[in-house]
N, C-alpha and C positions, 0 to 999 in steps of 0.2 A: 514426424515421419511415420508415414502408416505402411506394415506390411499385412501378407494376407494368402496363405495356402491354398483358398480358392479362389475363380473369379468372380465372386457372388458373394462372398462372405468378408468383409476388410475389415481387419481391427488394426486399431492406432496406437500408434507409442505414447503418442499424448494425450492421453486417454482423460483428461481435464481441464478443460480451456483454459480456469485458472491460474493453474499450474505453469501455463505456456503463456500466459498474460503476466503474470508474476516473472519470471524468467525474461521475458520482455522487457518489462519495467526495471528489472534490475539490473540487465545491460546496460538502458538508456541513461537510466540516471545514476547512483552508486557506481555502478562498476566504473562508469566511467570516469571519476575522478582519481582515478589512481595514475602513476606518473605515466607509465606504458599501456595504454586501451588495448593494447593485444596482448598483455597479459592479465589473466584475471587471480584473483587475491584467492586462493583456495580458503581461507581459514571461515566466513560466514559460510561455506558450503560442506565444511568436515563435520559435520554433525548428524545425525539419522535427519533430521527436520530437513534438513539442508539435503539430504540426497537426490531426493525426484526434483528441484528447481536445478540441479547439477546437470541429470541428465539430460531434461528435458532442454537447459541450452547448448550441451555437445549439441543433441540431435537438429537442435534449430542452425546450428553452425554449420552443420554437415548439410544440412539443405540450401543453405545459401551459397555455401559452397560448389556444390552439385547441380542444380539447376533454377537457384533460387533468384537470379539476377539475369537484366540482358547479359551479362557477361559473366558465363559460367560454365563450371566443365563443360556440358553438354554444347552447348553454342561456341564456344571455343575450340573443343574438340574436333565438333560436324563440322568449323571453319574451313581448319587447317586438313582436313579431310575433303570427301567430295559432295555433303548431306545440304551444306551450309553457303554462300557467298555474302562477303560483307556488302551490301548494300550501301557504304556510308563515305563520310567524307573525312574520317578521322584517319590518321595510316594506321593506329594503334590494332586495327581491328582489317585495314588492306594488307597490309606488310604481312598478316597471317596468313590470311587467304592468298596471296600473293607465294606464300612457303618463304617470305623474304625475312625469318623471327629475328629481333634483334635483343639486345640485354635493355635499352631503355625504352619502356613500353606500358604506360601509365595502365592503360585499359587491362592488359595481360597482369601486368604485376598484381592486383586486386583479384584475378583469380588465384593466384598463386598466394597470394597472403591470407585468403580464405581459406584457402584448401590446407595451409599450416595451420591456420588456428584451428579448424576444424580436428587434426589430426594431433596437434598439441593436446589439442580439450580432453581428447577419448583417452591420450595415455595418458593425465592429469586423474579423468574420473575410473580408471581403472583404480588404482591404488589407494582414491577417496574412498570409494564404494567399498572397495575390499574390507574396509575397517568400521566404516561407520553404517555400511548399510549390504551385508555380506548375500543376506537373501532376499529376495528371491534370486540364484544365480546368475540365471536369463538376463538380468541386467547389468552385470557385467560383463557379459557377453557379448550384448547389444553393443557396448561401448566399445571392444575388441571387435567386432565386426566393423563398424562405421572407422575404427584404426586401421583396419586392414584394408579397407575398400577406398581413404583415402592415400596410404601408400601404394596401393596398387593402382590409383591414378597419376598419382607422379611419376610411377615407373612406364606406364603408357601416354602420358603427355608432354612431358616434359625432357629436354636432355638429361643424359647422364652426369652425373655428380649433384643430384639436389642434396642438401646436406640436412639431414632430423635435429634439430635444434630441441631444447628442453628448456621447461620454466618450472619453477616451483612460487611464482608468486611476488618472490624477489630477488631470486637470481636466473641470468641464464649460462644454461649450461651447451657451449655453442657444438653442433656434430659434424662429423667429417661426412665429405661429398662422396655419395653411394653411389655408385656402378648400376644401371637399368637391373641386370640379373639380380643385386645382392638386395633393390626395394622389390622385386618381386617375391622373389626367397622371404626378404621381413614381413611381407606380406601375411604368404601363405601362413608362415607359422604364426601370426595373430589369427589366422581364421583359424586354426587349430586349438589356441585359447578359447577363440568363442566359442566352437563346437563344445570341449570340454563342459563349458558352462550352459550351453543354451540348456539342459533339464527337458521343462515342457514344453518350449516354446519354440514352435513350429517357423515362426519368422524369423529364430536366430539363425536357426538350424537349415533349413533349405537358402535360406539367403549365406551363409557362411560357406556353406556346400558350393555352391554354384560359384563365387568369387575368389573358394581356393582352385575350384577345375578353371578357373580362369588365368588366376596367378601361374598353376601348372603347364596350362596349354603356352607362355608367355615365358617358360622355359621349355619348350619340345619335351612338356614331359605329358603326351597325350594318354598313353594307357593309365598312364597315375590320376590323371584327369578326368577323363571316363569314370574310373573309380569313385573318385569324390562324390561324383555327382547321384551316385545311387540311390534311390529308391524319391529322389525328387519328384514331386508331381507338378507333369505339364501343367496344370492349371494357375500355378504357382504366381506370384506376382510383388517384385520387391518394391514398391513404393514410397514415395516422399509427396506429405503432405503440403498443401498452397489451403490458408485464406484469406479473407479480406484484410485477419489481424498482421498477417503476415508476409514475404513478398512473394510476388507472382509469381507464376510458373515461367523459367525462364526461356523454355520455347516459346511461349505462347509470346512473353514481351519484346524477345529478343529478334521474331521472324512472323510474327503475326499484328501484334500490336502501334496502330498510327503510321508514323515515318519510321519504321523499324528499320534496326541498324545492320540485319542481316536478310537473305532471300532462300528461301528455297531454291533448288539449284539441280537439275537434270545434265547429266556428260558434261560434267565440269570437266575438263582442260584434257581433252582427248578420251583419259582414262576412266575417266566418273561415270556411273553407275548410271543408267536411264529411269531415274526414282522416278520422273513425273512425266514419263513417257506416253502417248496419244491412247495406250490401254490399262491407264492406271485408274478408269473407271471399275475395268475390273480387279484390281489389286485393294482390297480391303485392309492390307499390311500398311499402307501409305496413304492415309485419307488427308487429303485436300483439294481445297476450292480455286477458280480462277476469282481474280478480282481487280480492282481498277486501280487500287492503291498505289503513292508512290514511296520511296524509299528518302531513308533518311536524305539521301543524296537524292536530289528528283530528276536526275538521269534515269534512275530506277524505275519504271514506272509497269503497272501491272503486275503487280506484285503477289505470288500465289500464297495463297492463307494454308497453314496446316490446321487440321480439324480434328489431330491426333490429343490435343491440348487444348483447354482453356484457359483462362487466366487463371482462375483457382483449382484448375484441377490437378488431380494428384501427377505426380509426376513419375518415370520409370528408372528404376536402376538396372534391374534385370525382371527378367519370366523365367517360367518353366520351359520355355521354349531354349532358350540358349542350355539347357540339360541336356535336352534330346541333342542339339547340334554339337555337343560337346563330343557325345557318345561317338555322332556317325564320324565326327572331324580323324577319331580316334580309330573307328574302323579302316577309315581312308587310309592310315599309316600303312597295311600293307601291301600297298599300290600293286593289287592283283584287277583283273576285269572282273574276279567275282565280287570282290571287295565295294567295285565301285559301283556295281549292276548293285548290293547289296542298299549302299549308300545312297541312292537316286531311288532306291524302292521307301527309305527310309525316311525322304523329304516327302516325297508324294504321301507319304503315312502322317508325316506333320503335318502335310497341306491340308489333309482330308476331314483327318479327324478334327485337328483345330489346336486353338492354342489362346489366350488372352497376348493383346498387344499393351493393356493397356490404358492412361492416359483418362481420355475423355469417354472411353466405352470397356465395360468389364465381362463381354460378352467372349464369348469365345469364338474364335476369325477362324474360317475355313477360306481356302483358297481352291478352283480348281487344280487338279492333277496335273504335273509337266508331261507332255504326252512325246517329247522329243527324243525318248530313247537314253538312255544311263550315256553319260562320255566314254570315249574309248580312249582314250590319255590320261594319264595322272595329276597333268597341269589344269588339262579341262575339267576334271571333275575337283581340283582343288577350287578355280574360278567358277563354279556351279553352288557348291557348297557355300563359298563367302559371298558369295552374290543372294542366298536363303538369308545367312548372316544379316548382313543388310538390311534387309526386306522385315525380316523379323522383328529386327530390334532399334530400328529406324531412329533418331532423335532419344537413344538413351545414353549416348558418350560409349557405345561400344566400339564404333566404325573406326575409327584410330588406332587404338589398339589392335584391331583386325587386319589393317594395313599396313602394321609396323610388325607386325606377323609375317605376314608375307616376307617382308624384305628381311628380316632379321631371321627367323627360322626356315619357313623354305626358302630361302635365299635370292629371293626376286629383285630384279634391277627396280631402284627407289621409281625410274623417270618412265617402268611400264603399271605402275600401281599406282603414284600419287597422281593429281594433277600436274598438268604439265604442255611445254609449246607456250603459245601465244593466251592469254586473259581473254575473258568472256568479254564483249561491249558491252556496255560504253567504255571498259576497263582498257586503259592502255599497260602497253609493256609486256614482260614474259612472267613465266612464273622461274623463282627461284630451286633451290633444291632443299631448303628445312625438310623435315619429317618431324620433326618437336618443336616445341614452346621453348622460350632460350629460358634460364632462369635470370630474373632479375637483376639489374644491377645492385637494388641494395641489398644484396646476399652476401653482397662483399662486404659488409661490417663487419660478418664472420670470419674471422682472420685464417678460418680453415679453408675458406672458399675464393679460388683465385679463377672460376670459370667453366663453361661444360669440358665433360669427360669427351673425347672423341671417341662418340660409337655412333653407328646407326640405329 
């Protein structure tokens, strides 16, 4: 996983291929002889020697996690949202995009058991590192950052009551099903671990900043959010590394590559966002191509490429641009006309000056100027604001949570924000009412876990 303060300048976590080859190897073969492959055996990794192969496969778990596969937060997320349409002929992957989640759901389930091992691993190599490899601090802070940033995906992806499970190796230790508010809360205060510890390193420290104003904003706690986010710089850029040793970038496989199993996708289902509208030539936020492609399902046919990703290129967590949106989100709270004349001068300021998207280019995106005049409503200038959201941060697993914002903090009807009405063709049927990932059925080995929490 590579991050990087500027957009010109990227340094890697994995800073020796080795390292990340060894770690590789030792999943593939060793680890995996042990009775449970999703538990891994701490005792060859509690050693100083043992430290850097520890971290470096949290970080490779958290990228496969995150957008390391066709089916990964990011392509899961933009599904069930309006970024994404499954293309394909599995329900696994309809039934989402449909909003129709259910608990048995082979395709989903592998993200979710990613995103536990992922989140397992970090609070596993917290406590390794503490002892056997205490400094440099910054990485254990890394590891409380990529902890935090995986439960603050479950809390924006998933229903209410996923439950934190623990391993030590050989036992587990099973946890009770958490409430959306109480993983965002767990969240924040791991990013407040990492901050503690990031020292010099700029990647713990603006990326931990930016994911607790995030966790904040995911409690209506906007001025505290704002706060967080201080002295980030736009240029800013959280990345996750793809290469050949490794698996693709999973926009790129998941909505670009062959019979891909998902489509890019313009006013999905009334409500959806016009991403690849007839003037997205001029939107340098949304770069893609038309093309002739069919879909995994070959109903699909002309299937547009995104050019925001390559197969190996890095992939996005967040920018310094969700900083700036954080601040003005925050301004908007006091739903005054100067407030939002203030907030619409503020985007035009992100437009202009620029911002990194990203992905397959590290250049900094300018967009022209909105020349339509600041909203004179509170609703419009919220739907202005998350419409930047969008555009911004496109294909980085933000657009969900942004949505589940809406409906859960400003308090918007689910069926005038998600998709919604009749299925795009060739898709028959309607769309359901999900807003989240169910959790799996086998969660229920967990004898603490008898099913989602009913929230929105």
């Amino acid at each position: 996983m590579s991050f990087s303060p500027t957009a010109r300048a990227r340094a890697s976590v994995v800073v020796v291929s080795a390292l990340a080859t060894l770690a590789a190897g030792c999943k593939k073969d060793s680890l995996l002889q042990v009775t449970d492959p999703d538990i891994l055996n701490p005792g060859p990794f509690s050693t100083p020697s043992g430290a850097t192969p520890l971290r470096v496969g949290v970080v490779g778990d958290f990228i496969v996690a995150f957008d390391g596969n066709t089916d990964s937060f990011v392509t899961m997320s933009g599904n069930i949202a309006d970024e994404l349409l499954a293309s394909d002929t599995f329900d696994g992957r309809l039934t989402i995009n449909a909003r129709r989640s259910v608990e048995t759901n082979s395709e989903m389930e592998a993200v979710y058991r990613n995103m536990q091992r992922a989140r397992t691993g970090a609070a596993r190599a917290v406590s390794i590192l503490a002892t056997t490899a205490p400094t440099p601090t910054y990485n254990r802070g890394e590891m409380y950052m990529l902890l935090a940033y995986s439960e603050l995906f479950f809390g924006e992806g998933w229903c209410s009551g996923v439950p934190f499970s623990s391993e030590d190796g050989t036992t587990t230790t099973f946890g009770k099903p958490m409430k959306t508010d109480d993983m965002f809360a767990l969240a924040n205060a791991h990013f407040d671990s990492a901050l503690a510890l990031a020292d010099t390193s700029k990647r713990v420290k603006y990326g931990s900043q930016i994911g607790k104003a995030r966790a904040l904003m995911n409690l209506g706690k906007f001025s505290d959010a704002a706060t967080a986010v201080a002295g980030v710089p736009t240029n800013f850029i959280l990345a996750t590394s793809h290469s050949p040793n490794s698996a693709a970038d999973g926009a790129w496989s998941g909505a670009t590559s062959g019979a891909s199993r998902y489509r890019l996708v313009s006013n999905e289902g009334i409500n959806g966002l016009p991403f690849l509208s007839s003037t997205t030539a001029l939107e340098p936020r949304i770069p893609w191509t038309p093309s002739t492609r069919a879909g995994f399902s070959s109903q699909f046919t002309n299937q547009p490429n995104e050019t925001k990703y390559g197969q190996y290129t890095d992939g996005v967590v967040t920018t310094g641009a969700a900083a700036r949106l954080t601040e003005l989100e925050a301004q908007l709270q006091a739903n005054t006309q100067s407030a939002r004349d203030a907030v619409y001068a503020g985007l035009n300021a992100l437009r202009t000056s620029g911002a990194p998207i990203g992905g397959a280019s590290t250049a900094i995106v300018t967009v022209p100027p909105m020349t339509t005049g600041s909203p004179t409503t509170q609703d419009a200038a919220i739907d202005l604001l998350y419409k930047e959201r969008a555009y911004w941060l496109w294909l980085t697993g933000n657009r969900l949570g942004d949505m589940r914002r809406l409906v859960r903090i400003y308090k918007r009807d689910t069926e005038a924000v998600f998709p919604t009405g009749a299925l795009p063709q060739p898709l028959a049927g309607t769309y359901g009412t999900s807003t989240t990932v169910t959790v799996p059925f086998s969660e229920r080995n967990n004898p603490n876990f008898s099913g989602c929490i009913a929230e929105k």
